[in-house]
C-alpha positions in Angstrom: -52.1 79.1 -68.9 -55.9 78.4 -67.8 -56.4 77.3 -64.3 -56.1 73.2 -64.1 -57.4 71.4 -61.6 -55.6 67.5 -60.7 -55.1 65.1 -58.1 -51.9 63.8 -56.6 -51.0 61.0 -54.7 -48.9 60.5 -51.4 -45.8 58.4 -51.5 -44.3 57.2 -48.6 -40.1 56.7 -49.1 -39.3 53.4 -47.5 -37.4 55.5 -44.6 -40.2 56.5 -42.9 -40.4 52.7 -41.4 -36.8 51.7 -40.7 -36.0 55.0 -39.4 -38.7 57.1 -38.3 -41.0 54.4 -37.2 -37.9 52.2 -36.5 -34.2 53.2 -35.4 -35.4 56.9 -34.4 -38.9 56.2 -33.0 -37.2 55.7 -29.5 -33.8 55.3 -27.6 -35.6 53.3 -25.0 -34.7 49.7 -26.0 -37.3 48.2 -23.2 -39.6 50.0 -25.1 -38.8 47.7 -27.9 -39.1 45.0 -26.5 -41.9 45.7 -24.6 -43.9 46.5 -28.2 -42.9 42.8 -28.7 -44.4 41.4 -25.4 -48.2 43.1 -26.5 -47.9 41.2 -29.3 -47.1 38.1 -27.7 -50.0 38.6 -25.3 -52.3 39.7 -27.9 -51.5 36.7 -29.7 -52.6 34.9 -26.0 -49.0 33.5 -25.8 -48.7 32.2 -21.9 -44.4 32.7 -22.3 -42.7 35.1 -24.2 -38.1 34.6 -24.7 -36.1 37.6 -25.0 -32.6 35.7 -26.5 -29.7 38.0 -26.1 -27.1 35.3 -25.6 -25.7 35.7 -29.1 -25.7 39.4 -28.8 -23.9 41.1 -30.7 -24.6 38.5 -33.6 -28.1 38.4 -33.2 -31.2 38.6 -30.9 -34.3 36.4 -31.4 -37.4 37.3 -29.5 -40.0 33.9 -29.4 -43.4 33.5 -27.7 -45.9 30.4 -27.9 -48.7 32.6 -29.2 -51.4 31.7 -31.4 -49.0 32.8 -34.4 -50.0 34.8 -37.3 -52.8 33.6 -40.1 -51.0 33.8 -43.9 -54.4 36.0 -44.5 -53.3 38.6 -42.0 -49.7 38.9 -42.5 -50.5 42.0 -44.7 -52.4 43.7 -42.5 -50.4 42.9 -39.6 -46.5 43.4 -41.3 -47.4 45.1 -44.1 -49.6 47.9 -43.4 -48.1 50.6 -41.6 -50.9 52.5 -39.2 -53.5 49.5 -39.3 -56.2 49.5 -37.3 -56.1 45.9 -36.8 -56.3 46.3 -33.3 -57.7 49.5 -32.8 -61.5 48.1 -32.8 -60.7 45.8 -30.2 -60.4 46.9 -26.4 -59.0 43.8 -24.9 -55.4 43.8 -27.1 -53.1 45.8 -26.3 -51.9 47.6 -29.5 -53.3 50.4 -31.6 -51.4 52.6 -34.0 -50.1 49.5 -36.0 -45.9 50.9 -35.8 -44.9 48.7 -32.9 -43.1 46.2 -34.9 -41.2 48.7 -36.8 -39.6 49.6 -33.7 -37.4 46.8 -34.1 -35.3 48.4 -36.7 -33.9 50.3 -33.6 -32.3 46.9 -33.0 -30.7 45.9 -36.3 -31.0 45.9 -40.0 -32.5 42.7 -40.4 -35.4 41.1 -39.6 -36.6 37.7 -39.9 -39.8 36.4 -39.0 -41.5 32.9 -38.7 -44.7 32.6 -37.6 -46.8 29.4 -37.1 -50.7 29.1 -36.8 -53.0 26.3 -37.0 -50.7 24.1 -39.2 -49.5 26.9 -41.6 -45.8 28.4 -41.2 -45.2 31.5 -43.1 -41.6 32.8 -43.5 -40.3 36.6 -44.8 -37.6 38.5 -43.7 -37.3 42.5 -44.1 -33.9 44.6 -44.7 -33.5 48.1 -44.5 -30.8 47.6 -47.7 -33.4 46.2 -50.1 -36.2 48.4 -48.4 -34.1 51.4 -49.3 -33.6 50.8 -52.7 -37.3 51.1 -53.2 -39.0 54.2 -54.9 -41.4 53.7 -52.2 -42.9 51.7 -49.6 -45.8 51.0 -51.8 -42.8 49.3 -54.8 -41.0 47.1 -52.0 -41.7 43.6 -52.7 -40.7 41.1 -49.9 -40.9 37.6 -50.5 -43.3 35.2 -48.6 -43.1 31.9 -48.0 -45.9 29.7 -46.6 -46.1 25.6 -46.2 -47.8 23.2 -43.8 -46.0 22.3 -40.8 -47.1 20.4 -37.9 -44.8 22.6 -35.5 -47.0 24.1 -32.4 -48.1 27.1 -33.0 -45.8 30.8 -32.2 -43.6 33.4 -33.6 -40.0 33.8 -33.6 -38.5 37.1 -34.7 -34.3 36.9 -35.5 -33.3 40.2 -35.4 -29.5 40.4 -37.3 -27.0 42.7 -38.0 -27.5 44.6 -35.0 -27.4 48.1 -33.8 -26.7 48.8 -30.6 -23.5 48.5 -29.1 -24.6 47.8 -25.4 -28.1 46.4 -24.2 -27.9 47.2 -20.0 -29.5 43.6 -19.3 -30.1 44.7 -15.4 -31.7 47.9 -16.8 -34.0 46.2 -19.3 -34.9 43.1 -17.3 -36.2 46.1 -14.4 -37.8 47.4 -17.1 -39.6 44.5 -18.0 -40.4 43.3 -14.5 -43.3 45.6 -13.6 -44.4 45.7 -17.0 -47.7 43.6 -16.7 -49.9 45.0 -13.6 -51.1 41.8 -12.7 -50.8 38.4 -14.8 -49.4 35.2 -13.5 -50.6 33.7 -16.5 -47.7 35.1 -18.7 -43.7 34.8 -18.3 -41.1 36.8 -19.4 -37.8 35.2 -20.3 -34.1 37.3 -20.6 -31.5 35.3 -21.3 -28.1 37.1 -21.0 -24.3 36.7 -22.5 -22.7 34.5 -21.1 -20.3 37.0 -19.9 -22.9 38.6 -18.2 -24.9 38.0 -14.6 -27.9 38.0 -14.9 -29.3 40.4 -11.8 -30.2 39.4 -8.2 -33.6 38.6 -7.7 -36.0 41.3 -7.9 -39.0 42.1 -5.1 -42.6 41.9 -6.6 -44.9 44.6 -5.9 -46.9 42.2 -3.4 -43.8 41.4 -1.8 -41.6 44.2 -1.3 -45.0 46.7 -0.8 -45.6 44.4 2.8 -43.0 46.2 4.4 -44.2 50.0 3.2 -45.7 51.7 6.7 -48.3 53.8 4.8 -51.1 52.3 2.1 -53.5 54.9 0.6 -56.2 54.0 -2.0 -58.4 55.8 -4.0 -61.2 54.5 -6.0 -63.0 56.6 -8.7 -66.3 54.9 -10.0 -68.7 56.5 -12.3 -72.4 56.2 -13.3 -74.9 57.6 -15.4 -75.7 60.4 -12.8 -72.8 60.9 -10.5 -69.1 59.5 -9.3 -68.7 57.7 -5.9 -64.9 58.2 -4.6 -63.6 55.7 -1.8 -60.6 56.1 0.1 -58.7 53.7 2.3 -55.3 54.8 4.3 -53.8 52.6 7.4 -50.7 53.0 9.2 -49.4 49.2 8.7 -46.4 47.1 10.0 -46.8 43.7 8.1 -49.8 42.6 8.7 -50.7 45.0 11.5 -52.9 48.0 10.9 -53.9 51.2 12.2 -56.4 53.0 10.1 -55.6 57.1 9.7 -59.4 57.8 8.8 -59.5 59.6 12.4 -56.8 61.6 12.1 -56.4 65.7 12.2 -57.7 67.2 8.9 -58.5 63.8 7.3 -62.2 64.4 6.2 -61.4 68.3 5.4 -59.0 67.3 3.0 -61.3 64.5 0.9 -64.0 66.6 0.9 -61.8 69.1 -1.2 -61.0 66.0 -3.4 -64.7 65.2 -4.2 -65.6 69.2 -4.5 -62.1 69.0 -7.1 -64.2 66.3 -8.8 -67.8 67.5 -8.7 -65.9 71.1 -10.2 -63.9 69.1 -13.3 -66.7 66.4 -13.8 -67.1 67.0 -17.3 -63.3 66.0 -18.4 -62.3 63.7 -15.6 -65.8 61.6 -16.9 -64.4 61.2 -20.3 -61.1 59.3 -18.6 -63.5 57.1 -16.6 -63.1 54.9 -13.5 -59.3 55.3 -11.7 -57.6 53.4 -8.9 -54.9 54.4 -7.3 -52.9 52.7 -4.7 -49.6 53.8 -2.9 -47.3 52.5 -0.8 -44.8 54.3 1.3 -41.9 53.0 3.1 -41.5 55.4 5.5 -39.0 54.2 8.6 -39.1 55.9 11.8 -35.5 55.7 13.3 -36.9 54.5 16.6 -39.6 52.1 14.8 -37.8 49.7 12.4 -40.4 46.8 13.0 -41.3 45.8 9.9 -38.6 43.7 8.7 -39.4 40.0 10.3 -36.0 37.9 9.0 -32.1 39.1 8.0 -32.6 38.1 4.6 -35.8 41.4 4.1 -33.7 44.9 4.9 -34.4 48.5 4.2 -31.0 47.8 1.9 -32.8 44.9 0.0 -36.3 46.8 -0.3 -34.0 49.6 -2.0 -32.1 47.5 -4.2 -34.2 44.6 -5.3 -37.8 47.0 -5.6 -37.6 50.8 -5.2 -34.5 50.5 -8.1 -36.6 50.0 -10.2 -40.0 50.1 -9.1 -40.2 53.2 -7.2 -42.3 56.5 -7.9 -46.0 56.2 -9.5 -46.1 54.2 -12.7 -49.8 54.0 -14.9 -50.9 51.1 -15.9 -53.7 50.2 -18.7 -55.4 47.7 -20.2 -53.0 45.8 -17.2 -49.7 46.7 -19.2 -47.8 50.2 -17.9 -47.0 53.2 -19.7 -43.1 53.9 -20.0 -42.7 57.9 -18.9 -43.7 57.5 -15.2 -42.5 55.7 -12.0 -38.6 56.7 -11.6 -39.5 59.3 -13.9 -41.1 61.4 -11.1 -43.2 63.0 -13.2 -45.0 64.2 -10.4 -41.8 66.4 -8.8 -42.4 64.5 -5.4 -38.9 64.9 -4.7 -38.7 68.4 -4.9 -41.6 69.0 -2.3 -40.1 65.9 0.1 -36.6 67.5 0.0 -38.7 70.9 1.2 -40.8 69.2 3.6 -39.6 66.0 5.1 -43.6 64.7 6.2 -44.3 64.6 2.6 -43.8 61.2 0.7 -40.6 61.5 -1.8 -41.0 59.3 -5.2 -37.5 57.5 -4.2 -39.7 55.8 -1.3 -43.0 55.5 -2.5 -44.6 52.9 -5.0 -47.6 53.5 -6.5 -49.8 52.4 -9.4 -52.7 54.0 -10.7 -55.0 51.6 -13.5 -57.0 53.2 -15.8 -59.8 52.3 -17.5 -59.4 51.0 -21.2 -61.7 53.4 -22.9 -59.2 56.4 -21.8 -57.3 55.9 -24.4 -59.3 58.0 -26.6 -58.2 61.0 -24.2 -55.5 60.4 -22.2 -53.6 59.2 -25.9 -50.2 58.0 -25.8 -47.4 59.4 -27.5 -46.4 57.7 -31.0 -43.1 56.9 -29.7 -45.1 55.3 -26.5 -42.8 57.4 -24.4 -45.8 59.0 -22.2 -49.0 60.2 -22.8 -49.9 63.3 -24.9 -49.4 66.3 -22.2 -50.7 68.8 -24.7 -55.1 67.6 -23.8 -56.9 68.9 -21.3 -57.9 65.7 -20.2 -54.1 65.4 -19.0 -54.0 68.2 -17.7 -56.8 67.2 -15.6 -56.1 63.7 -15.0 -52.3 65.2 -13.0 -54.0 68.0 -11.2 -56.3 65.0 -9.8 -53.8 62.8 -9.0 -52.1 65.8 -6.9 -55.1 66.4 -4.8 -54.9 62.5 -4.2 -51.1 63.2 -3.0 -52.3 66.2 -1.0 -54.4 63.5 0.9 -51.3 61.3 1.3 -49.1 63.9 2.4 -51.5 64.5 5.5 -51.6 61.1 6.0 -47.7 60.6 6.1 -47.1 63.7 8.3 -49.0 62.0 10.8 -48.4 58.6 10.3 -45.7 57.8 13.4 -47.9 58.0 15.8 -50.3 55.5 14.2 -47.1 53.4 14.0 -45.8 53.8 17.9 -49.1 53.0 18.7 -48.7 49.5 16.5 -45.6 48.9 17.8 -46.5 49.4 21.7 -49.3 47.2 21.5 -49.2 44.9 24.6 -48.5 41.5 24.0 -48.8 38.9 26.4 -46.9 35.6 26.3 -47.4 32.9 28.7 -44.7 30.5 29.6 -44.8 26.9 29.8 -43.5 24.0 32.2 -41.1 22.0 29.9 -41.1 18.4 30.2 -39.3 17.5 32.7 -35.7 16.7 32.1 -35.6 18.3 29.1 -32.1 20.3 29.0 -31.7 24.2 28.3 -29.9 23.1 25.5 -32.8 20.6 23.8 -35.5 23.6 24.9 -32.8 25.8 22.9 -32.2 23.6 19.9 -36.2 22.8 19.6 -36.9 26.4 19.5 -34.3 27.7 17.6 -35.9 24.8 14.9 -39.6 25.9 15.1 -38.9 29.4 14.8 -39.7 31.9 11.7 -40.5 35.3 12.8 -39.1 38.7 13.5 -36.0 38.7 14.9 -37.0 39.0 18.1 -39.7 36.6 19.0 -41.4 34.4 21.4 -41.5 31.0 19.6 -43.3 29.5 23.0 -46.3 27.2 22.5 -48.7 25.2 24.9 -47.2 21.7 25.9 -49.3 18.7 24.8 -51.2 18.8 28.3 -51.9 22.3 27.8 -50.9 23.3 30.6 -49.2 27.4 31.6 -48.0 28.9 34.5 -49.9 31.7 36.1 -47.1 34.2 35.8 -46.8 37.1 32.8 -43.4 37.9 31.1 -43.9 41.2 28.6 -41.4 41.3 26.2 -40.2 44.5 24.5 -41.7 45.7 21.5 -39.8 48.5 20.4 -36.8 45.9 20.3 -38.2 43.5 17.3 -36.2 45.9 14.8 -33.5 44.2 12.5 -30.1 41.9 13.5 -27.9 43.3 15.8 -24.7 45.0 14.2 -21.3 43.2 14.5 -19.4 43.9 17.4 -21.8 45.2 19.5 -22.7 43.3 22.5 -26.5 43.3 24.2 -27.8 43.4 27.3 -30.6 40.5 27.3 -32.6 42.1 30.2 -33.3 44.6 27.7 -35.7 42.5 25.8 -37.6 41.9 28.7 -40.3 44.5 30.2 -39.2 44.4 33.6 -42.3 46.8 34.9 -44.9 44.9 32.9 -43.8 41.7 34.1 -44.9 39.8 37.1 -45.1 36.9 39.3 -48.3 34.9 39.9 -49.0 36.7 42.8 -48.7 39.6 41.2 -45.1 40.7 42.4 -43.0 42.8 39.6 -40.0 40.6 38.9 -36.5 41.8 39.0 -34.1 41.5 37.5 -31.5 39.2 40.0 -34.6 36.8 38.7 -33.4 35.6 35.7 -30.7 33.4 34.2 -29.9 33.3 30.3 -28.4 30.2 28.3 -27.8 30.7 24.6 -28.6 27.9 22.1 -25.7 25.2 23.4 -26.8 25.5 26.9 -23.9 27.6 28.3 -24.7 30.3 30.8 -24.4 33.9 29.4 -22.6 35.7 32.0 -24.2 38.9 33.7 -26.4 38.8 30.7 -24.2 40.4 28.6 -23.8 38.6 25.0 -22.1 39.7 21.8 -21.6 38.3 18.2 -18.4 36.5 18.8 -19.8 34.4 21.6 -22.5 32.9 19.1 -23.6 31.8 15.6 -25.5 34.2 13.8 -28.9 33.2 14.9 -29.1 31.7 18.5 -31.9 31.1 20.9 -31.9 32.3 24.6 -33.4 30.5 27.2 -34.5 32.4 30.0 -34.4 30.4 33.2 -36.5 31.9 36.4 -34.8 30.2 39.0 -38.1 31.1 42.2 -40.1 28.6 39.9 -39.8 25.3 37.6 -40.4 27.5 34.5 -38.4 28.8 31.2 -38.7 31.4 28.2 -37.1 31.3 24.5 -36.5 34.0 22.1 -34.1 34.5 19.1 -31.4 36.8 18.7 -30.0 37.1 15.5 -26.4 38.7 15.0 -25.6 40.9 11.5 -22.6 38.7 10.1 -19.2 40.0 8.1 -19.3 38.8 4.5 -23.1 37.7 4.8 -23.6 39.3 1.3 -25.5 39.0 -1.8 -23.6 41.4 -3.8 -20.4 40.9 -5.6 -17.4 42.9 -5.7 -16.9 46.1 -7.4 -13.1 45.4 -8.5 -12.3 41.6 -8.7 -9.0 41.6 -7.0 -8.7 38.2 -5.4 -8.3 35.8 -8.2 -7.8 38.4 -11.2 -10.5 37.6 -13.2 -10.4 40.5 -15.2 -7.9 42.4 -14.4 -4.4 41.9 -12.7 -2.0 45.8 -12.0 1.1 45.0 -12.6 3.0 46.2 -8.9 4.3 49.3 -8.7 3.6 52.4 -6.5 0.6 53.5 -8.3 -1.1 50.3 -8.7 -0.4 49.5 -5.2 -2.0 52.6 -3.8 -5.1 51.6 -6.5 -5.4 48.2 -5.2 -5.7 49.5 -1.6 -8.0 51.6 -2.3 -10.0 48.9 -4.1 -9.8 46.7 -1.6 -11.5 49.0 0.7 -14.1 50.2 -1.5 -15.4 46.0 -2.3 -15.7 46.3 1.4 -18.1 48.7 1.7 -19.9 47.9 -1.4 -20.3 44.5 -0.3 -21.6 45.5 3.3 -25.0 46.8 1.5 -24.7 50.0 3.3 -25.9 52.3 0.5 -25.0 55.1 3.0 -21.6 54.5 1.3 -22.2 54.9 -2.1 -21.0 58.7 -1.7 -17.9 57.7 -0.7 -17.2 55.0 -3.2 -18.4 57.3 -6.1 -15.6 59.7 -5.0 -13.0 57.5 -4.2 -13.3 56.1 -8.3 -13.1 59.6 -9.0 -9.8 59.5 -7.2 -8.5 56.6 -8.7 -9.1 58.2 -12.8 -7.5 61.6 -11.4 -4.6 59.9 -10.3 -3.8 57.2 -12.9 -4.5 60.6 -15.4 -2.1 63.0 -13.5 0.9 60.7 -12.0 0.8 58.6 -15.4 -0.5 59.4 -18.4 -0.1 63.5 -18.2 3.8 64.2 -16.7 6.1 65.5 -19.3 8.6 62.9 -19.2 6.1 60.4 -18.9 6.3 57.7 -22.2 2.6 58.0 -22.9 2.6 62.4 -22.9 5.0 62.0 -25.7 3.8 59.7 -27.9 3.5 61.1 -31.3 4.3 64.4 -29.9 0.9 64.8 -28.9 0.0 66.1 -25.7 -2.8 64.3 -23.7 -4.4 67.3 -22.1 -6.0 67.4 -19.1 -9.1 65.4 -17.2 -11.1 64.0 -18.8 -9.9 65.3 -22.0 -7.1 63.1 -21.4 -8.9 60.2 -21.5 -10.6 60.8 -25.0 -7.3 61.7 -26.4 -5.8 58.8 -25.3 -8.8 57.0 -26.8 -8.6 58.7 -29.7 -4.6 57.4 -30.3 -5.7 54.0 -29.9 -8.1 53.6 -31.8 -6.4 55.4 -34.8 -3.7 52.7 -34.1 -4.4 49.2 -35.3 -0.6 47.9 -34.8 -0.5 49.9 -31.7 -4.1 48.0 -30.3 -2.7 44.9 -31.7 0.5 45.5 -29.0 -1.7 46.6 -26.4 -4.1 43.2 -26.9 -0.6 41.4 -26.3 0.0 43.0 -23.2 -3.6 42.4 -21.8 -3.4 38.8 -22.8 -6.4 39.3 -25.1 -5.4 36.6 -27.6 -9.0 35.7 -28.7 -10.0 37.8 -31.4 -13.4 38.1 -29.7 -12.6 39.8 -26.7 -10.2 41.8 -28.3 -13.0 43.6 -30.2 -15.3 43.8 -27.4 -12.8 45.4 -25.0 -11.9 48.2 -27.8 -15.7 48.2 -28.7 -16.3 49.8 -25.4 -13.8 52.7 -26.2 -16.1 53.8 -29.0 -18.0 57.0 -28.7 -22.2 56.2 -28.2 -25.0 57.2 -31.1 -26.1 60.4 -29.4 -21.6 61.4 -29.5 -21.2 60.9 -25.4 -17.6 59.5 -25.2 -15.9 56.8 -23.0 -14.6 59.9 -21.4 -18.1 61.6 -20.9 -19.7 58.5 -19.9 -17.3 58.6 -16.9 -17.5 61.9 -15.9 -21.1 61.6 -16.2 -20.8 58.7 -13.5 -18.4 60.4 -11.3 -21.4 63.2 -11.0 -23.0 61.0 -8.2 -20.1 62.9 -6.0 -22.5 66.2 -6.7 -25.5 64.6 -7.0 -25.7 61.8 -4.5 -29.2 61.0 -5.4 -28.2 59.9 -8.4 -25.9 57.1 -7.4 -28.4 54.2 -7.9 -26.8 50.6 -8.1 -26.6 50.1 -11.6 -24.5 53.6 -11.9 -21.9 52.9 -9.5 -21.4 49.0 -11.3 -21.2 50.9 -14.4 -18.8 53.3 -13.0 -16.5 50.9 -12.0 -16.7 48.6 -14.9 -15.8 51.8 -17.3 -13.2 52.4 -14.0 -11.1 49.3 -14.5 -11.1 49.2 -18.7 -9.4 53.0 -18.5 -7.0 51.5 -16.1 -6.5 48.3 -18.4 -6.2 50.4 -21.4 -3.9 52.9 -19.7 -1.7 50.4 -18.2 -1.4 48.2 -21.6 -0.5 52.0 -23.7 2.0 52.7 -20.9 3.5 49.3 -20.9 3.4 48.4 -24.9 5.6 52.6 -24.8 7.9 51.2 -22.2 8.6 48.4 -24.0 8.3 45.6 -21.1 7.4 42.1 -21.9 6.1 41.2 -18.7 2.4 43.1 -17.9 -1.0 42.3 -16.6 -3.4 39.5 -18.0 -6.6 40.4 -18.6 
């Protein structure tokens, strides 16, 4: 045969956009979404609604955008890869996939879109899309009228995929998302059987109460860079700056010679800021917290959960891959060397220019950047030498803040009117007062009139509320050396008298929590002159909680154990565990970890796996051991419908509804992790207690009490008792 030359063409098999640019792009649901929210904001929407309160029927994602023209629907839906956006900096997308992602939601798609006065309707499924030859022969129906609705999308997104959406974890997700845009709202609406999560810290917020701020700023110009660098020792609005301390200029001048060497890449990724915040807290030095509702417990749980390690930010919107991710290994070298800042304590954000995208490119999958470029390569290794400069900075950074903290501070009493009480002086301050909790609240009476006499107050004792059950010594607040008379005499102590906030005398200064409300004002009294000082004590409180409990005993909302020896030891145990959840002391989150380790060990061993037990013989089948037990027992279930129909009876799940959903959860996850894994996996924060985070140990105890529930309704259904728990 004579050589023949001829031209083929590509064809693309409709696959490639419900799966690989769809369900398999990503695992990372907030990824999803977040795809969705450039949209919105490209389309200038000021709102965008994440609905996930019909979940698992359906989720609808709306936004009050400028919708989409009938003339771009093509390009925009149908074209995958488009370069739509590509030529325009100032929107957010690019490679033209990011709507395909939503096929790792469900099957179906609808979309309605409304722009200056013209709806347009079309809905995609992967069925009919699949029965194509080729993208290229799917036809999908398009239907556009007038309307005189305002303009937006909606996407309905049906027959869904996932079996669980994390709501907390997405919503965290989703809260640092946008560097810096009060102009634009995202809305999640949850089940109704779920709460939604307690109120999250903003960056601006929570970063207040951090004790080290470091900036860098990296301009460049035709001929050169310029590099500025800012770093204070801070509590609130008090600042130190570290630029004289040991080895400071040494260390930026081997940042700008880093630069000056690499100019020729790092140029290419243009102008960088980067700012970090660390919330270091000196054991002695716990200033920064100025009321009982801000705590090291609350900067933890409601910012550095989520917002924690160094995220990067562009074109104002972040790149998933970073923060938490500690892609930097700043754990590792703080767990070596305690002066260096650790990513579990740190926020930071670095913004990059937009036209970096050209180098520092994203992954397809939008899971990171592209680590294979040198531009990478040398983007990291610069942001290193910046954390080289913040290391030095937090090694020396205490005595910056003992020097904030020991500031004098002068505070000159006042003659009260006369025959004003100690309990109206009391009751007016107590009123007036919002600062640290310890304060002066004093001001000038309307003459303006002050005693020539100096009262120095403490310092190093305006830390946070004073524990339960510990009583104070009130003199202790008061700098006894520094203090003095108007002729200059040091006062003593025999000097003073104290009245708390109803005007009763506190004996021998000596006060304690049960003698007073949980904030109360002191009056100091010197009897040698017609004079008198307030400040305010505030006392930590039992039950003074945001959080609710781990296993909800009291009324039996979910779950009820029937009474027996086990289930009495369980609910003990419980009982003690909500306890020290609820006191916000994440110092216990070892223990409770361990002790639900307990509790599946022993419902698994003194239950489920003896040989005479009901529920080791079913079938003939032994259960195994561990966690293997679990799964096996899964497995009998779920094989079972007349036996899950018995055990629905004896949990009281008459509604067909939850009756799915509480077997739905039994079911073993995409990537094959069983229920069984997914606890053993939780129970690993007992090894690893770095990894018990929040949302692990709620997750831990929710799996927890459905093995319990399931156990106890297999046990009782075998044993053949009428009465059992309700669910």
């Amino acid at each position: 045969m004579a050589p023949e030359i001829s031209t083929r063409n590509f064809s693309v098999a409709p696959n490639v956009l419900t799966e690989l640019l769809g369900s398999n792009l990503t695992e990372n649901l907030s990824i999803v979404f977040a795809e969705q929210i450039k949209n919105a904001k490209d389309a200038k929407a000021s709102e965008i609604t994440i609905d996930l309160s019909q979940f698992p029927e359906q989720i609808t994602i709306s936004d009050d955008g400028e919708g989409i023209k009938p003339e771009d629907i093509s390009e925009t839906w149908f074209r995958a890869g488009t370069n739509f956006k590509t030529n325009n900096p100032s929107l957010l997308g690019g490679k033209g996939i990011g709507r395909f992602t939503l096929f790792a939601l469900g099957n179906s798609i609808e979309v309605h879109t409304i722009s200056t006065g013209i709806e347009t309707h079309f809905k995609l499924l992967k069925s009919e899309l699949e029965t194509a030859t080729s993208v290229e022969n799917a036809n999908i129906h398009v239907l556009t009228f007038s309307s005189n609705k305002k303009n937006g999308t909606i996407l309905t997104i049906k027959d869904i995929l996932p079996e669980v959406i994390h709501i907390d974890e997405l919503r965290k997700n989703l809260t640092n998302l946008l560097l810096d845009d009060t102009n634009f709202e995202i809305n999640i609406l949850s089940p109704d059987s779920e709460k939604d999560s307690t109120n999250l810290m903003s960056f601006s917020e929570a970063t207040r109460y951090a004790t080290l701020e470091s900036t860098f700023n990296l301009t460049w110009d035709e001929q050169s860079f310029t590099l500025k660098h800012l770093a204070y020792a801070k509590i609130l609005d008090e600042k130190e700056t570290m630029t004289d301390i040991i080895g400071y200029n040494e260390t930026l001048s081997k940042i700008k010679n880093y630069i000056k060497k690499q100019q020729a890449e790092l140029r290419k990724i243009g102008d960088i800021t980067f700012k970090l915040f660390n919330f270091y807290e000196p054991s002695n030095l716990q200033l920064q917290y100025e009321n009982s509702s801000v705590t090291p417990s609350k900067i933890t749980k409601d910012f550095l959960s989520y917002d924690a390690g160094i995220n990067i930010y562009r074109n104002n919107f972040k790149l998933f891959g970073y923060g938490l991710e500690d892609w930097l290994a700043l754990e590792n070298a703080a767990r070596n060397n305690s002066k260096k800042i650790s990513n579990t304590r740190s926020a930071g954000q670095i913004v990059l220019a937009n036209s970096s995208s050209q180098y520092l490119t994203e992954k397809t999958n939008r899971e990171g950047l592209q680590t294979t470029k040198k531009s990478f390569e040398e983007f990291k290794n610069l942001i290193n030498e910046f954390i080289v400069q913040v290391n030095l900075e937090r090694s020396q950074v205490k005595a910056k803040l003992e020097k904030i903290a020991l500031k004098p501070k002068t505070v000159m009493s006042t003659q009260p009117d006369v025959g004003t009480s100690t309990k109206e002086i009391a009751q007016k301050t107590s009123k007036e007062t919002n600062g640290p909790s310890f304060t002066s609240s004093i001001k000038p009476t309307e003459s303006g009139h002050t005693l020539p006499f100096q009262i120095k107050l403490r310092r190093s004792k305006i830390a946070k509320p004073i524990p339960c059950f510990k009583s104070v010594n009130l003199l202790d607040y008061i700098d006894l050396e520094r203090s003095h008379s108007s002729s200059g005499e040091r006062l003593d102590s025999s000097d003073f008298t104290f009245y708390e906030s109803e005007g009763n005398e506190v004996l021998n200064g000596q006060l304690s929590e049960r003698d007073v409300p949980q904030s109360t004002c002191i009056v100091v009294k010197y009897p040698k002159g017609n004079w008198s000082d307030t400040f305010i004590l505030r006392f930590e409180k039992n039950g003074k909680t945001s959080k609710s409990e781990l296993f909800p005993l009291k009324n039996g909302k979910y779950f009820k154990l029937q009474s027996n020896e086990t289930n009495d030891f369980f609910r003990t145990i419980m009982m003690q565990l909500n306890a020290l959840w609820v006191s916000n002391d994440t110092s216990f989150n070892y223990v409770i970890s361990a002790a639900m380790r307990s509790i599946t060990d022993v419902e698994i061993e003194e239950r489920l796996r003896p040989e005479n037990s009901e529920a080791n013989k079913f079938q003939n089948k032994s259960l195994g051991s561990g966690f293997q037990a679990i799964d096996s027992l899964i497995s009998q279930v779920r094989g079972d419908k007349e036996l899950q129909n018995k055990i629905s009876n004896e949990l009281g799940l008459t509604n067909s509804d939850r009756k799915d959903n509480f077997f739905r959860a039994f079911i073993p996850m995409s990537d094959g992790i069983t229920f069984g894994d997914q606890l053993k996996i939780g129970h690993s924060g007992a090894h690893n207690p770095a990894s018990l985070t929040e949302s692990r140990i709620k997750d831990l105890a929710k799996n927890t009490i459905l093995f319990l529930e399931l156990s106890e309704g297999f046990i009782n259904v075998l044993k053949g008792e009428s009465s059992s728990p309700k669910r």
